[in-house]
NURO-672913 format. One record per residue (C-alpha): residue in three letters; x, y, z. Coordinates in steps of 0.05 Angstrom, whole numbers. Layout:
BEGIN
> ALA,X,Y,Z
...
END
This chain:
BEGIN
> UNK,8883,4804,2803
> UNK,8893,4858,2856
> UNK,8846,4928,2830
> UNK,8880,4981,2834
> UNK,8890,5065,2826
> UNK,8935,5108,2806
> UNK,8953,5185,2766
> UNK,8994,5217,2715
> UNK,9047,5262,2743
> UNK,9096,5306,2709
> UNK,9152,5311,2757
> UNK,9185,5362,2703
> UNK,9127,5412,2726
> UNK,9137,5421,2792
> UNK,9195,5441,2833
> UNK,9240,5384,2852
> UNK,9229,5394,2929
> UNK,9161,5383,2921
> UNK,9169,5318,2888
> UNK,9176,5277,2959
> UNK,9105,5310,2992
> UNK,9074,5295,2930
> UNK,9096,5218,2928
> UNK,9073,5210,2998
> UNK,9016,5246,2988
> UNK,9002,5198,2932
> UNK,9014,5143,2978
> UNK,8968,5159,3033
> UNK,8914,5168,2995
> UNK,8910,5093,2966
> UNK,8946,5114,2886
> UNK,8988,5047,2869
> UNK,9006,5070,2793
> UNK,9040,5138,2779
> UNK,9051,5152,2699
> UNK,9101,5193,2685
> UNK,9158,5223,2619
> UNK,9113,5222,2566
> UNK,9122,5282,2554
> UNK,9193,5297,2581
> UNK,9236,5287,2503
> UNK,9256,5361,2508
> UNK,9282,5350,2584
> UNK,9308,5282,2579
> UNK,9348,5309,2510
> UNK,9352,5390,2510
> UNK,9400,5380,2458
> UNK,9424,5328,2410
> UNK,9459,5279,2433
> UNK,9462,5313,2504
> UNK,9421,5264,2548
> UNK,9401,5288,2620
> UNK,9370,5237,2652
> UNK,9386,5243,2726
> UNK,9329,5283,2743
> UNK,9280,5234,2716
> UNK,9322,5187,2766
> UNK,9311,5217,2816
> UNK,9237,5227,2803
> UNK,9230,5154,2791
> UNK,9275,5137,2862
> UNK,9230,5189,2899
> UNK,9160,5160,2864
> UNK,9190,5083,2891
> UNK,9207,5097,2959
> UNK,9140,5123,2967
> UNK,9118,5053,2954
> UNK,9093,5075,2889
> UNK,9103,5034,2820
> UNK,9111,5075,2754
> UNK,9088,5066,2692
> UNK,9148,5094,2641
> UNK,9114,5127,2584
> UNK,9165,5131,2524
> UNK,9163,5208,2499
> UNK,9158,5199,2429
> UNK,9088,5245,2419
> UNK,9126,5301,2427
> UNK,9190,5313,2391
> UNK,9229,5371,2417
> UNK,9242,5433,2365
> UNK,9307,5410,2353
> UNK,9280,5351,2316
> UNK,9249,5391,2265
> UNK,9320,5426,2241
> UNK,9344,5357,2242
> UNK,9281,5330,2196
> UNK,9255,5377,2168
> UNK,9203,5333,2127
> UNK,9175,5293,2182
> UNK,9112,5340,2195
> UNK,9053,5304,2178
> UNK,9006,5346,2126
> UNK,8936,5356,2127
> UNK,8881,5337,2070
> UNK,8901,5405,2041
> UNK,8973,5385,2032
> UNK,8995,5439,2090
> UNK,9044,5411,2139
> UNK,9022,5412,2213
> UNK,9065,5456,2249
> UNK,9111,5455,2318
> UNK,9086,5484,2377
> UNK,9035,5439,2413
> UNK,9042,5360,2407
> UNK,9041,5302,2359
> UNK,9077,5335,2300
> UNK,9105,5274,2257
> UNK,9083,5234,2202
> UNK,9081,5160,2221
> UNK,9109,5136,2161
> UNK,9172,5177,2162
> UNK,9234,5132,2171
> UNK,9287,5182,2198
> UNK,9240,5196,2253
> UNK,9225,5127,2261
> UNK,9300,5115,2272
> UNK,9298,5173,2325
> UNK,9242,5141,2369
> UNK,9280,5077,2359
> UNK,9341,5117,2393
> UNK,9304,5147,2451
> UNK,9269,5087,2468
> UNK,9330,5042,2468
> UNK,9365,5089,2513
> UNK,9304,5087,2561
> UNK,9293,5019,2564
> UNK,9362,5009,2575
> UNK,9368,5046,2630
> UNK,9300,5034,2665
> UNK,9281,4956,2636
> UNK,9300,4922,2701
> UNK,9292,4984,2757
> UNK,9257,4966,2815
> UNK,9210,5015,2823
> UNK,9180,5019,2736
> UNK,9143,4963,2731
> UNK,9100,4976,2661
> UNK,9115,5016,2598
> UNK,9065,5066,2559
> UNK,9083,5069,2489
> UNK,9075,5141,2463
> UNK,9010,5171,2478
> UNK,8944,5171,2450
> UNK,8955,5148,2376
> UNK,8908,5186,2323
> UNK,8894,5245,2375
> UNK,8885,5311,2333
> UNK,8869,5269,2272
> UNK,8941,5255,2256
> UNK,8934,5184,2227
> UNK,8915,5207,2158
> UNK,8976,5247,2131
> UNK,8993,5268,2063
> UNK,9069,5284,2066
> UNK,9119,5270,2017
> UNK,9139,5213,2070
> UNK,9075,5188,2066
> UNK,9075,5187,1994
> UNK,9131,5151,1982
> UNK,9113,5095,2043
> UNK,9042,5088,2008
> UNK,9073,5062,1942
> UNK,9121,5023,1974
> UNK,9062,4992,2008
> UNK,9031,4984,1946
> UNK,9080,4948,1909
> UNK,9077,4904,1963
> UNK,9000,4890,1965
> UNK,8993,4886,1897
> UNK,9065,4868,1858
> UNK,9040,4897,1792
> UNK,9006,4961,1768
> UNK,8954,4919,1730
> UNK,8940,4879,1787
> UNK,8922,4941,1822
> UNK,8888,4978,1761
> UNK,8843,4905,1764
> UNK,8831,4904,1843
> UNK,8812,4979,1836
> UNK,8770,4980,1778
> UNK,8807,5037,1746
> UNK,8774,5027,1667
> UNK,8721,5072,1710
> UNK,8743,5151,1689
> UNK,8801,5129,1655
> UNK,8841,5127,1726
> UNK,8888,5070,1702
> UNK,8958,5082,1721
> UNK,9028,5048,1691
> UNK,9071,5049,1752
> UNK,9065,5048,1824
> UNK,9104,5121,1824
> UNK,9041,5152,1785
> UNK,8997,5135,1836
> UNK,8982,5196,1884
> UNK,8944,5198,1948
> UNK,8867,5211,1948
> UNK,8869,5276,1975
> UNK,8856,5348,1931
> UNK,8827,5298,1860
> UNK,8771,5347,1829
> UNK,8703,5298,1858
> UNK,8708,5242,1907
> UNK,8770,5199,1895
> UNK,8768,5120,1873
> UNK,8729,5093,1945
> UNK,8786,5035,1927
> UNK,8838,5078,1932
> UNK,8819,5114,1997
> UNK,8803,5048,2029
> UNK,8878,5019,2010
> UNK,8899,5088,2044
> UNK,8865,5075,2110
> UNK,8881,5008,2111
> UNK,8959,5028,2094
> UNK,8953,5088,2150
> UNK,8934,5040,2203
> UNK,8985,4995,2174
> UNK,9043,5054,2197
> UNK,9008,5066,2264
> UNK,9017,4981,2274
> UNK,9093,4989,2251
> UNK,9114,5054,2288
> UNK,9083,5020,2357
> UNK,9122,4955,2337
> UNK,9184,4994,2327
> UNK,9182,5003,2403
> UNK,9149,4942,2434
> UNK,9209,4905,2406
> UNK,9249,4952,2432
> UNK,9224,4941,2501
> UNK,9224,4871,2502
> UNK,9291,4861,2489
> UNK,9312,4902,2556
> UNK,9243,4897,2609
> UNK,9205,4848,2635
> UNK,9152,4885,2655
> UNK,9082,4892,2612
> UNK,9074,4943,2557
> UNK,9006,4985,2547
> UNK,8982,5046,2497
> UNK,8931,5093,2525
> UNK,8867,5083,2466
> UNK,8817,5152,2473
> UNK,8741,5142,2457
> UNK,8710,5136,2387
> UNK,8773,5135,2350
> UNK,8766,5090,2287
> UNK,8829,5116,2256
> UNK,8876,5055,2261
> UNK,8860,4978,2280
> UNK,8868,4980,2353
> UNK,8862,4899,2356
> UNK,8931,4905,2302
> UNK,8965,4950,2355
> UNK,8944,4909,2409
> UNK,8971,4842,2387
> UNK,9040,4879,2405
> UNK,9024,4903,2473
> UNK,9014,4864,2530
> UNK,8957,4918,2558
> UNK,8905,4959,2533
> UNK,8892,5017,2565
> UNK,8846,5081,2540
> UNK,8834,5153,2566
> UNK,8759,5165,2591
> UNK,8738,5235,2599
> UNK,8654,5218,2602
> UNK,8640,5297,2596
> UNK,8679,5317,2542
> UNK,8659,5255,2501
> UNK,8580,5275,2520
> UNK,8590,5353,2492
> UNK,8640,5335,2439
> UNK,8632,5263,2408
> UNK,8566,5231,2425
> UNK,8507,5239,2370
> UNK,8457,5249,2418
> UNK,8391,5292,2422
> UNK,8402,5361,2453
> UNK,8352,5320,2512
> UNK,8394,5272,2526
> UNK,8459,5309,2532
> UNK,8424,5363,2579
> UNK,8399,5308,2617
> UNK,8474,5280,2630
> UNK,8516,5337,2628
> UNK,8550,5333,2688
> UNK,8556,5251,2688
> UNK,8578,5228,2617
> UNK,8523,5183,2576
> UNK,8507,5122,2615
> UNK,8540,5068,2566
> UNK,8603,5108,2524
> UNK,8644,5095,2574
> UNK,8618,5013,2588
> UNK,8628,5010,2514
> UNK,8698,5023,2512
> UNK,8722,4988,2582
> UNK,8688,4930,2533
> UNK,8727,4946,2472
> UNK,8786,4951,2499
> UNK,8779,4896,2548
> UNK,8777,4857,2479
> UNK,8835,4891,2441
> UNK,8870,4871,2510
> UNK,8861,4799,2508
> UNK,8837,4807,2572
> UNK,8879,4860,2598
> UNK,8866,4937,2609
> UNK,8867,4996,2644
> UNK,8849,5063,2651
> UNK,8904,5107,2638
> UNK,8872,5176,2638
> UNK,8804,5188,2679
> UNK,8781,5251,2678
> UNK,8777,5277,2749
> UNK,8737,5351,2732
> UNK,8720,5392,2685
> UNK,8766,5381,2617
> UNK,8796,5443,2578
> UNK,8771,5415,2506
> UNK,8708,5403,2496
> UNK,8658,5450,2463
> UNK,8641,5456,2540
> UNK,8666,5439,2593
> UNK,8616,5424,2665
> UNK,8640,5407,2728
> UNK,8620,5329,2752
> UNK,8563,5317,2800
> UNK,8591,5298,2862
> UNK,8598,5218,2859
> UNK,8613,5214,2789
> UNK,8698,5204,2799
> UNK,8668,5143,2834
> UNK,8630,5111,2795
> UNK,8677,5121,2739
> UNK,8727,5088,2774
> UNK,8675,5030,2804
> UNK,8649,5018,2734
> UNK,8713,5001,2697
> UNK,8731,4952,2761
> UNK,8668,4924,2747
> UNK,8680,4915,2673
> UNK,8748,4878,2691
> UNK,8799,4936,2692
> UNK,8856,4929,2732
> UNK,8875,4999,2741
> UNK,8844,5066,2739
> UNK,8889,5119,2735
> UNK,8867,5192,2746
> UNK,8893,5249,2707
> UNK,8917,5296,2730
> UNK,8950,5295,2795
> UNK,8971,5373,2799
> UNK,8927,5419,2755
> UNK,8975,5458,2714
> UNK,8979,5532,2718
> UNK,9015,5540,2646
> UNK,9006,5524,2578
> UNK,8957,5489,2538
> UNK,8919,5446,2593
> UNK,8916,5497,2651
> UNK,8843,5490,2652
> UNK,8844,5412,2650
> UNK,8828,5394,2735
> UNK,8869,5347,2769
> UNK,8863,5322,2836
> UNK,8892,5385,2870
> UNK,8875,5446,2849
> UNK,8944,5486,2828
> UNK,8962,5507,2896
> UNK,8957,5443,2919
> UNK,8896,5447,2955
> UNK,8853,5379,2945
> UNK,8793,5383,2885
> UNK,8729,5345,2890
> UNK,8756,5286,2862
> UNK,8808,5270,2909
> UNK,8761,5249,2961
> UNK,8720,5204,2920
> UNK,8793,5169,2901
> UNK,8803,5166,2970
> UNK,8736,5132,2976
> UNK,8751,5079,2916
> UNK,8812,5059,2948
> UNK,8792,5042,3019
> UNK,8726,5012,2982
> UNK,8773,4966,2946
> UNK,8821,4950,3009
> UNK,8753,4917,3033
> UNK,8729,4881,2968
> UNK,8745,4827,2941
> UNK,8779,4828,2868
> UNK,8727,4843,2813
> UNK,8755,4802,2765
> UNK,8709,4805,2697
> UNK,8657,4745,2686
> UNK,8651,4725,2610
> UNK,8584,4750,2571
> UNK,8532,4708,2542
> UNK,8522,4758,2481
> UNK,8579,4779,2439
> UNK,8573,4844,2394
> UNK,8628,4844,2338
> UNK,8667,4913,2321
> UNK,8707,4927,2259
> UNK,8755,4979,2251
> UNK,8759,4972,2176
> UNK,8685,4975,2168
> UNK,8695,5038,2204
> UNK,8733,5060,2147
> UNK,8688,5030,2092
> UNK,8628,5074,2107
> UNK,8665,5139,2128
> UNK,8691,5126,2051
> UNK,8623,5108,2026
> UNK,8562,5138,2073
> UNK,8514,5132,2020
> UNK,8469,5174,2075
> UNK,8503,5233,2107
> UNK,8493,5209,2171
> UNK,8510,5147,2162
> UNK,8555,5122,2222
> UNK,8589,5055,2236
> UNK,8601,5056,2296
> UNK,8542,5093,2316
> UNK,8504,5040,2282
> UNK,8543,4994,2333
> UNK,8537,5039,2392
> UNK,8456,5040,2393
> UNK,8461,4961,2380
> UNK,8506,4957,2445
> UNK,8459,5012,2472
> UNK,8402,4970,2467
> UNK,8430,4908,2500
> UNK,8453,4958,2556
> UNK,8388,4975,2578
> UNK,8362,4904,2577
> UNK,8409,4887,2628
> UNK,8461,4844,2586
> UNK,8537,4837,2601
> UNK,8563,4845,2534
> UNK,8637,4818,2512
> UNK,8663,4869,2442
> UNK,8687,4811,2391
> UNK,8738,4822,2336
> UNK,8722,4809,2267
> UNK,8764,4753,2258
> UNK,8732,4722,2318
> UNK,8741,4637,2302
> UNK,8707,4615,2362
> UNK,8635,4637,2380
> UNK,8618,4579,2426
> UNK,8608,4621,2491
> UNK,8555,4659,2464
> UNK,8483,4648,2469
> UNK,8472,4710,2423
> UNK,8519,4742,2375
> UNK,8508,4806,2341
> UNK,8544,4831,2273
> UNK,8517,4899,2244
> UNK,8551,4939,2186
> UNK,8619,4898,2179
> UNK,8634,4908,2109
> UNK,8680,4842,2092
> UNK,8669,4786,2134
> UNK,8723,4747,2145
> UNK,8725,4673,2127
> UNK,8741,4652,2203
> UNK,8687,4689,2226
> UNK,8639,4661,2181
> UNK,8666,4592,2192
> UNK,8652,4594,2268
> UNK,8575,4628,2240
> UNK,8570,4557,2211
> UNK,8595,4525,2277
> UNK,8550,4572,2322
> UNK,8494,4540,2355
> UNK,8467,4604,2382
> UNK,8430,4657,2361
> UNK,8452,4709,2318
> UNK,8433,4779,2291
> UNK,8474,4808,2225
> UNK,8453,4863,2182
> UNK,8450,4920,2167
> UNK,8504,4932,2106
> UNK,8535,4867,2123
> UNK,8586,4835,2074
> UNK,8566,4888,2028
> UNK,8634,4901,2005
> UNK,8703,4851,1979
> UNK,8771,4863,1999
> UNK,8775,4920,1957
> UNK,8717,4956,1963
> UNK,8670,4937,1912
> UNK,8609,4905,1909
> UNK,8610,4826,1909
> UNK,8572,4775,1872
> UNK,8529,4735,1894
> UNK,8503,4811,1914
> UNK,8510,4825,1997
> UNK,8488,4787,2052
> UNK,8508,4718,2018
> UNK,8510,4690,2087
> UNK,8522,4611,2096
> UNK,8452,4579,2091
> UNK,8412,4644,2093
> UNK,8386,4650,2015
> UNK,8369,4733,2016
> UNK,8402,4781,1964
> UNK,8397,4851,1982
> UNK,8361,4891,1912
> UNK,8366,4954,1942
> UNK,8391,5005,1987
> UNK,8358,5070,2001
> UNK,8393,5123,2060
> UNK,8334,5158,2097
> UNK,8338,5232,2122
> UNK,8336,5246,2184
> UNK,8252,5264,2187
> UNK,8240,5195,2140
> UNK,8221,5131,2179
> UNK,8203,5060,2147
> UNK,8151,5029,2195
> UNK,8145,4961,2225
> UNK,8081,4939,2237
> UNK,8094,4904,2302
> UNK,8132,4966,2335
> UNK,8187,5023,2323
> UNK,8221,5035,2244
> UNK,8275,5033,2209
> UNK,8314,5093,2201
> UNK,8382,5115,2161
> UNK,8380,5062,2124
> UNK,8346,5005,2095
> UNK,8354,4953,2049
> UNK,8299,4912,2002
> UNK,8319,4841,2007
> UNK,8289,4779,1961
> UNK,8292,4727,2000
> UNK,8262,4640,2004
> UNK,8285,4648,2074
> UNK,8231,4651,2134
> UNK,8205,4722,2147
> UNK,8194,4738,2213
> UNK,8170,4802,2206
> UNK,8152,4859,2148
> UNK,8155,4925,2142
> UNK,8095,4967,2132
> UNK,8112,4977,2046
> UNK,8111,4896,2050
> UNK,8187,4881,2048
> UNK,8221,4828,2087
> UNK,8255,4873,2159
> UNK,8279,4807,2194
> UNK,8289,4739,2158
> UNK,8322,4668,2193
> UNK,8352,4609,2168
> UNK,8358,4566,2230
> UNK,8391,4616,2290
> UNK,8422,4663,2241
> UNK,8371,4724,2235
> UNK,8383,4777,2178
> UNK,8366,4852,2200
> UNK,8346,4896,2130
> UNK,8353,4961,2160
> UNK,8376,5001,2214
> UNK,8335,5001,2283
> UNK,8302,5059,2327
> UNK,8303,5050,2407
> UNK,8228,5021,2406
> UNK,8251,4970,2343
> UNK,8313,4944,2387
> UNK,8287,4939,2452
> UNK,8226,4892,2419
> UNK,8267,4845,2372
> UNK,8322,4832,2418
> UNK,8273,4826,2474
> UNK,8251,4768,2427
> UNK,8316,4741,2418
> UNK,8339,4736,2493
> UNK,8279,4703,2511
> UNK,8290,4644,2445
> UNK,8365,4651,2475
> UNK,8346,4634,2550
> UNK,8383,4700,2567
> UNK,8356,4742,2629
> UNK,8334,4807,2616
> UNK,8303,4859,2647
> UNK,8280,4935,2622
> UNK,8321,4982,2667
> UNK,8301,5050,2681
> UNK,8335,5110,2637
> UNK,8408,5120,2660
> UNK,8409,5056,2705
> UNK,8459,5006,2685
> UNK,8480,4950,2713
> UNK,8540,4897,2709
> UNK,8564,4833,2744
> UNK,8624,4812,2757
> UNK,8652,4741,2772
> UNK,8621,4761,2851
> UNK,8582,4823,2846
> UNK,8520,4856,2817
> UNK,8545,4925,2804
> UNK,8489,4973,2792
> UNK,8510,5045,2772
> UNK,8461,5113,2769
> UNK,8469,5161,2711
> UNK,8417,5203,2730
> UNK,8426,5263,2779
> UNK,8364,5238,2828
> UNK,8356,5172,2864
> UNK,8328,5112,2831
> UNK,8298,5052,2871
> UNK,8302,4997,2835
> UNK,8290,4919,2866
> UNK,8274,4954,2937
> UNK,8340,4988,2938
> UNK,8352,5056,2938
> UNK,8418,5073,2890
> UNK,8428,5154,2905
> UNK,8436,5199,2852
> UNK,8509,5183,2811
> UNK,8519,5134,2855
> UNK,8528,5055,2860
> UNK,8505,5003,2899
> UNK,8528,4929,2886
> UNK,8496,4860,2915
> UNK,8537,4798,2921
> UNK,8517,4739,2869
END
């Protein structure tokens, strides 16, 4: 498949003469994709009932003859003001019960049906009119689900959804009370209509209760994305994405994804460095100004998976942002290797935002690819670069991995409910494991939980997934590779409590896991042979093999056959040795890249990309600072 570029632009902006330079503009510079109406309810509807959309017409007419395809985002993240005298209950609430006013973006409560209805409404009229134009040729459904922590709500709408949802789960209160373990404090409850949400109790709430919560919000993310797909379908041919954002656990994106033909996620490497990353103050000085070297690889993987194959980058951050804690400016080369790293990884579009800075509102210090007066930023060259760089490539499509790394949403869940160690961090804990098979040099294919088929891969990798599901322990069984669980695996059932036979009871491995102790931050467990366990670790009684102890004498890493057992959590030194150990058993290449050096093949290309901002020579070549350099295979 042809790799391609593209931008968001927000035609609604900027004066309607300027529309045409822009679009050719666009054009000359390589751009393919052009997102646009998001945004636009309040222009496309002023009123209700009164529709304007001729302007958006003409944008879309203008965009086309340009050459330019558009992706037609539906505008349902940002009801206009109107909608609130209308429904005046669909405000989402916060964990204090406070509704979340107007007057930015995202102000609705998934769950809430009348505004359901209305997105239903606006959607239908859009895909109507725009399904089979010539010149939209993909649909973005809303726009960045869970952004501003708005998946959690607890509304009267949400209220009254969660017990319906309940009922349904669970068909009788005693069923529930049972499931739950409610004799604990007295917390049993006669009727689905007593049962509150676990927000504002006096201590923690039942970790049973909040878990059926998450599980029920991501449930009304799943139907309020559905409620549009279908939509869609019935009127467009053309392919349907959501833009994802980075480290956002709030909702299963694989559920969501099952709907959409694409998806697609927003990368903005700098703001996810200063705002998101746990990372030593070191490390984030040392890539300020070019993202950390595998947050971004990690997600072009994830969503590459939630995809089936499929994805894009919807939003990539040209400059400096206008929300992070701070906010640098890019090294020069870094909108380019952006951009060459998700081709690399198998995207087939990278979409810049912004095209126009904005001089107004909320994001006028978000950069774009022209400053606002037009005027080209830094970036726009390097896009400039990409495309004439892919005119003479040939397509990068994505070569499958030999080591698959398995990421659960609802684990996610399970340990932001239950830490047991304040720092305790799912997908952190999955991060450094990706981490660690980043710097050996490893493609690296994200699985999802329910993964049946594991036949590709000469080593999988499992940590911290709470339940495992009985297709993804059936194809454990069938696996004839290596594997690496643990740990906190299968510590948890279905609804949340401890199982018995006690956690890992993995097929064939005889362990049982005694006890768990979280470790502060300045507390390490040793291992004799090199780095320590820290966060966490478990004591595990075990008849399997031992590979290796920890300094205290208990089992770290136990085998039955290929299927290790990990008792604790690693440090860099403890990764890099044990899976150096269990590539070479695997017959998988590795090799011990230098900090902030990464490297990726595709199906005809080593792609080698520099984090740091000096040169690195690596294999004889000399890859300049934040820059690439790729070697046919």
């Amino acid at each position: 498949m042809k790799r391609t570029l593209g931008v968001c632009y927000y035609p609604e902006h900027w004066p309607e003469p300027q529309w045409a330079e822009d679009a050719a503009r666009m054009a000359a510079l390589g751009l393919t994709w052009v997102r646009v109406g998001e945004f636009a309810w309040s222009r496309l509807e002023p009123t209700p009932g009164k529709l304007e959309f001729d302007w958006l017409d003409r944008a879309i007419e203008t965009l086309g003859r340009a050459g330019l395809k558009v992706v037609l985002g539906t505008p349902t993240a940002t009801p206009p003001r109107w909608m609130l005298d209308r429904h005046p209950d669909m405000l989402a609430h916060d964990r204090e019960g406070r509704p979340r006013g107007f007057g930015s973006r995202r102000h609705y409560d998934f769950a809430h049906e009348g505004y359901r209805a209305e997105c239903a409404r606006i959607v239908q009229l859009l895909a109507r009119r725009y399904g089979k134009n010539a010149h939209v040729a993909a649909w973005q459904t809303d726009n960045e689900y869970a952004c501003h922590g708005t998946v959690l709500s607890y509304s009267p709408a949400a209220l009254k959804a969660f017990r319906n949802w309940l009922a349904q789960r669970y068909q009788s209160p005693e069923a529930l009370n049972r499931a739950w373990g409610n004799v604990f404090w007295s917390m049993e409850y006669a009727g689905f209509d007593d049962v509150g949400l676990p927000n504002l109790t006096v201590t923690e709430a039942n970790p049973a209760h909040v878990m059926a919560f998450r599980h029920f919000a991501s449930d009304m993310v799943v139907e309020f994305n559905r409620v549009q797909t279908e939509i869609i379908r019935r009127h467009s041919p053309y392919p349907i994405a959501h833009n994802y954002m980075g480290q956002i656990t709030d909702f299963d994106h694989f559920a969501v994804g099952a709907d959409l033909d694409i998806a697609s996620w927003d990368a903005y490497p700098l703001g996810f460095l200063s705002d998101r990353l746990s990372a030593s103050p070191e490390h984030k000085r040392r890539f300020v100004r070019q993202g950390d070297p595998d947050f971004q690889a990690f997600h072009h993987d994830l969503y590459r998976a939630v995809g089936r194959g499929r994805w894009w980058i919807m939003e990539q951050q040209p400059g400096p942002v206008n929300w992070a804690p701070w906010n640098p400016d890019p090294l020069p080369g870094m909108a380019r290797l952006w951009a060459w790293e998700a081709f690399a990884h198998g995207a087939e579009a990278v979409c810049y935002f912004r095209w126009r800075q904005a001089p107004f509102a909320q994001e006028q210090m978000h950069a774009g690819l022209l400053r606002p007066d037009s005027v080209a930023a830094p970036a726009y060259g390097e896009a400039a670069q990409v495309a004439r760089e892919l005119a003479m490539m040939p397509d990068q499509n994505t070569t499958r991995a030999e080591v698959g790394l398995v990421f659960d949403y609802a684990s996610a869940w399970a340990w932001e409910t239950q830490p047991q160690g304040r720092d305790f961090s799912y997908f952190r804990l999955v991060f450094e494991t990706y981490r660690a098979l980043r710097r050996l040099g490893l493609n690296i294919d994200i699985l999802p939980p329910d993964c049946a088929d594991l036949s590709a891969y000469k080593l999988v990798l499992a940590p911290g997934v709470a339940t495992l599901s009985d297709g993804f322990l059936t194809a454990l069984t069938r696996h004839k590779g290596l594997s690496l669980l643990g740990p906190r695996t299968n510590a948890k059932t279905a609804d949340f409590a401890i199982p018995v036979p006690l956690p890992p009871n993995l097929p064939g491995l005889a362990a049982t896991v005694a006890r768990v102790e979280s470790l502060p931050p300045d507390v390490a467990v040793d291992l004799p042979l090199g780095g320590t366990f820290c966060h966490w670790r478990e004591k595990v009684e075990t008849t399997a093999k031992v590979v290796e102890t920890t300094a205290d004498s208990w089992p770290a890493l136990i085998r039955a056959d290929g299927l290790h057992y990990l008792a604790g959590w690693l440090d860099e030194a403890g990764f890099a040795r044990i899976l150096d150990a269990l590539c070479l058993e695997a017959g998988l290449e590795t090799e011990h890249l230098p900090e902030g050096l990464r490297r990726r093949d595709s199906a005809t290309h080593r792609f080698q990309f520099n984090y740091n901002s000096f040169a690195v020579e690596w294999h004889g070549r000399e890859i300049p600072a934040a820059g690439v350099d790729w070697q046919p295979l």
